[in-house]
C-alpha positions as CSV (number, residue, x, y, z in Angstrom):
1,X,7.7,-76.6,196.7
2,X,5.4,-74.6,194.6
3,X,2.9,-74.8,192.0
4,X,1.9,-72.7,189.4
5,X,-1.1,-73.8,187.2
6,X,-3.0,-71.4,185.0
7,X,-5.4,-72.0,182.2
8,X,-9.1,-71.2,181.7
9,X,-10.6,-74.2,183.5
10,X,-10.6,-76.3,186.5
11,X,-12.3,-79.2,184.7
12,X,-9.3,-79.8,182.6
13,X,-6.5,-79.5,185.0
14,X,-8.8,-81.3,188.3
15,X,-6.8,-84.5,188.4
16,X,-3.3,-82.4,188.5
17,X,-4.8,-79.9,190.8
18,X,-5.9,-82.8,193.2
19,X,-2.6,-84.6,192.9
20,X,-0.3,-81.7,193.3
21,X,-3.1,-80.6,196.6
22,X,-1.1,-83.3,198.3
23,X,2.8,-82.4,197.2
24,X,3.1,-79.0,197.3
25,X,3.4,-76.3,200.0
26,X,1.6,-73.5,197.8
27,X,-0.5,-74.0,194.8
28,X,-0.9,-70.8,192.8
29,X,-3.8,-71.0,190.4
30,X,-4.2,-68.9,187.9
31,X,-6.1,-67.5,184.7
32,X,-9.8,-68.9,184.9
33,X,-9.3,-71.1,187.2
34,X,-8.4,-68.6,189.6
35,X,-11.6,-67.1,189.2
36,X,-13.2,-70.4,190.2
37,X,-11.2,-70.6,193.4
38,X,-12.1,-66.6,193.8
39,X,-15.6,-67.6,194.0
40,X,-15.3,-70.5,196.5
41,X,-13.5,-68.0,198.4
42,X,-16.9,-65.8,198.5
43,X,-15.6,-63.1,196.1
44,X,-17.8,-62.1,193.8
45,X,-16.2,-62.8,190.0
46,X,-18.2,-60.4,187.8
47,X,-19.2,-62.3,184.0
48,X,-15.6,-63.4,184.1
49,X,-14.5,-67.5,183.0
50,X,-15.4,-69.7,186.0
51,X,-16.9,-72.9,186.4
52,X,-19.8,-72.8,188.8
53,X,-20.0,-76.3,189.4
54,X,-16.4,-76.9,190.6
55,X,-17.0,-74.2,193.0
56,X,-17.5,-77.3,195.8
57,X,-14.3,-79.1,194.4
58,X,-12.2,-75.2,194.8
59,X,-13.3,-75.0,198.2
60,X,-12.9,-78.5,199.1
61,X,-9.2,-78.3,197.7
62,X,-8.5,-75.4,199.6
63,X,-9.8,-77.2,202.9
64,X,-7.8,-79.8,202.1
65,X,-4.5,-78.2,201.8
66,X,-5.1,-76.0,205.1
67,X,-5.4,-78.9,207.1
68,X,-1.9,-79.9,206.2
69,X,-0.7,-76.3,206.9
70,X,-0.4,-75.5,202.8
71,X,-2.3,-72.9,200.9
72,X,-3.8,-71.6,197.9
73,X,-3.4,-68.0,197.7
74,X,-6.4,-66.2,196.4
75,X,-5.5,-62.7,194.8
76,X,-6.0,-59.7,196.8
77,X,-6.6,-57.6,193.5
78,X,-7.3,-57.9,190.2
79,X,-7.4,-56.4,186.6
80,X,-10.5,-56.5,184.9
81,X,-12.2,-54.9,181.7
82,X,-15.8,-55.3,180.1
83,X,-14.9,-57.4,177.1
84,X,-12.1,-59.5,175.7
85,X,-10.6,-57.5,173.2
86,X,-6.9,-56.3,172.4
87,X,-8.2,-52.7,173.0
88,X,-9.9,-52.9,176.3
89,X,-8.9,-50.7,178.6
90,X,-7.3,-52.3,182.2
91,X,-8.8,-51.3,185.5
92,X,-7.0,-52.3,188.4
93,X,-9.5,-53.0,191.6
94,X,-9.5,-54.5,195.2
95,X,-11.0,-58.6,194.7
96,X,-13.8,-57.4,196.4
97,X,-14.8,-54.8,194.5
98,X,-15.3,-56.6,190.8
99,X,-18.5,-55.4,189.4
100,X,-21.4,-57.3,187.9
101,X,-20.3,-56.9,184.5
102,X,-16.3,-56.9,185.3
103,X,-14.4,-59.6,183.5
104,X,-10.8,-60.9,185.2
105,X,-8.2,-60.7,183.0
106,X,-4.9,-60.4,185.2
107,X,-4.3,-60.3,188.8
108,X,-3.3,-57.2,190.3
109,X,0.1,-56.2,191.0
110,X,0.2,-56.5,194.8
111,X,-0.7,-60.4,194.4
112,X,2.0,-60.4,191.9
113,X,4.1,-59.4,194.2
114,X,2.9,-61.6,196.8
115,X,3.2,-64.4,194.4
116,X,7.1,-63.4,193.2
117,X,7.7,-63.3,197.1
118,X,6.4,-67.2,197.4
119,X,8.5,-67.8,194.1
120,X,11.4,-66.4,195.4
121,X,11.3,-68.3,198.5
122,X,10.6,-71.3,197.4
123,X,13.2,-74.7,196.6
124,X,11.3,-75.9,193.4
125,X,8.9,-74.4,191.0
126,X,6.8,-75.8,189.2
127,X,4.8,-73.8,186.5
128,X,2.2,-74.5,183.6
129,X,0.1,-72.2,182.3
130,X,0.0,-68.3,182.5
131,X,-2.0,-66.0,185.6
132,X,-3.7,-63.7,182.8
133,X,-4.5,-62.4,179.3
134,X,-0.8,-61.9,178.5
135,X,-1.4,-62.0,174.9
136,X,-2.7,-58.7,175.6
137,X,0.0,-56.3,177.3
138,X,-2.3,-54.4,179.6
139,X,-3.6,-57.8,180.8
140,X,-0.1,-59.1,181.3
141,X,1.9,-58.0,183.8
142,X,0.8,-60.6,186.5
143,X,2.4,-63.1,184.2
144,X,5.6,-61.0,183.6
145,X,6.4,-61.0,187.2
146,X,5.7,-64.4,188.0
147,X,7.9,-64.8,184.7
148,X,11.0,-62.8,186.1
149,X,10.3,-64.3,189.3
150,X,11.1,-67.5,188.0
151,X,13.6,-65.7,186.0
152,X,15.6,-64.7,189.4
153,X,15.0,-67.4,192.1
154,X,17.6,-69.8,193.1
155,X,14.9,-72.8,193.2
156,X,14.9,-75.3,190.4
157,X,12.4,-73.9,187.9
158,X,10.3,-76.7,185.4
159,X,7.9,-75.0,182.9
160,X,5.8,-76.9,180.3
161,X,2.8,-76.2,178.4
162,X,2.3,-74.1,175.2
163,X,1.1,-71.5,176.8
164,X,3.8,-71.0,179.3
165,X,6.7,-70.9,176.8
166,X,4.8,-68.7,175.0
167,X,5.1,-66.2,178.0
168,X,8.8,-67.3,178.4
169,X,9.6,-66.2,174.7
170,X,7.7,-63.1,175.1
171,X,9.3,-62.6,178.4
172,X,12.8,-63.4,176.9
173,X,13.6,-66.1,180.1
174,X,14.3,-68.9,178.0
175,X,18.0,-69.6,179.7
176,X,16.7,-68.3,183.2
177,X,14.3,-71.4,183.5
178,X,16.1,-74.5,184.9
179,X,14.1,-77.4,182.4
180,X,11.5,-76.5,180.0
181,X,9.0,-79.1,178.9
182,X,7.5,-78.9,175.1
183,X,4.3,-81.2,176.2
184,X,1.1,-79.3,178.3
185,X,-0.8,-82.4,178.7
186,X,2.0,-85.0,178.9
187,X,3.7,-82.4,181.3
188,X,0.9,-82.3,183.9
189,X,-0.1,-86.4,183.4
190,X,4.0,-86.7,184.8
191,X,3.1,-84.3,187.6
192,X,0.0,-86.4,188.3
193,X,2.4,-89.7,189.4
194,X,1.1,-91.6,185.6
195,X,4.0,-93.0,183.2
């Protein structure tokens, strides 16, 4: 069983992060909150979004699910650019080698690829919330593969979240995904174990 939860921060996805720590085999995080974990990892992040504080929580979340032989894959390479902005160039780089004033925007195509590999194995997906700036194209492709990974796996596929089916629409997977749930927050509370 695996995970996919993007979104800009830890804070607000902590208790479904924690819960899902103990049901899943992998738990991808992506978006900001990847950055957070990329940082607990000892990579350095650049000025991209990341919470500082929950750097303790990302590592002790990792911890946890290696001692029950699960993981949290960290990217191996990223896409960054110096601001957010619909005309910022993409630069593709090794996660070690993110630059004081890099921001993250996408992760790079081989942990894409390692990521569609995880999919593509799995038995159930679960996914909420996109791995990058997909709104912007050259900030996207992290989240089109993980979308036509989804797209092509033979595990049952559950997506909710407004963000996600906006990546579905753009990626055109609408009939590819097994159930799709309109609620984010309602979405992630059932994944959590509350009514």
């Amino acid at each position: 069983m695996v995970a996919i939860v993007g979104g800009s921060k830890v804070s607000t996805k902590l208790t479904v992060l924690e819960s899902l720590s103990e049901k899943v085999d992998q738990l991808v995080v992506g978006g900001g909150i990847a950055n957070t974990f990329l940082a607990a990892s000892g990579k350095k992040i650049g000025k991209s979004l990341a919470e500082a504080d929950l750097i303790p929580t990302a590592k002790m979340l990792m911890e946890k699910m290696t001692a029950r032989g699960a993981t949290i894959p960290i990217a191996v390479d990223v896409v960054v650019g110096k601001k957010f902005d619909a005309s910022e160039p993409a630069v593709q780089k090794s996660a070690g080698d993110v630059a004081d004033d890099d921001m993250i925007f996408d992760i790079g195509p081989k942990s894409a690829q390692q990521l569609a590999d995880i999919i593509m194995q799995a038995g159930t997906v679960v996914w909420n919330g996109p791995v990058g700036v997909f709104e912007f194209d050259q900030f996207g492709a992290g989240t089109k593969t993980i979308a036509m990974a989804i797209a092509n796996t033979k595990a049952f596929t559950l997506a909710g979240g407004g963000d996600t089916i906006a990546a579905i629409q753009k990626y055109d997977i609408f009939d590819k995904v097994s159930y799709i749930s309109t609620a984010g927050g309602a979405f992630l509370e059932f994944l959590e174990g509350k009514t």
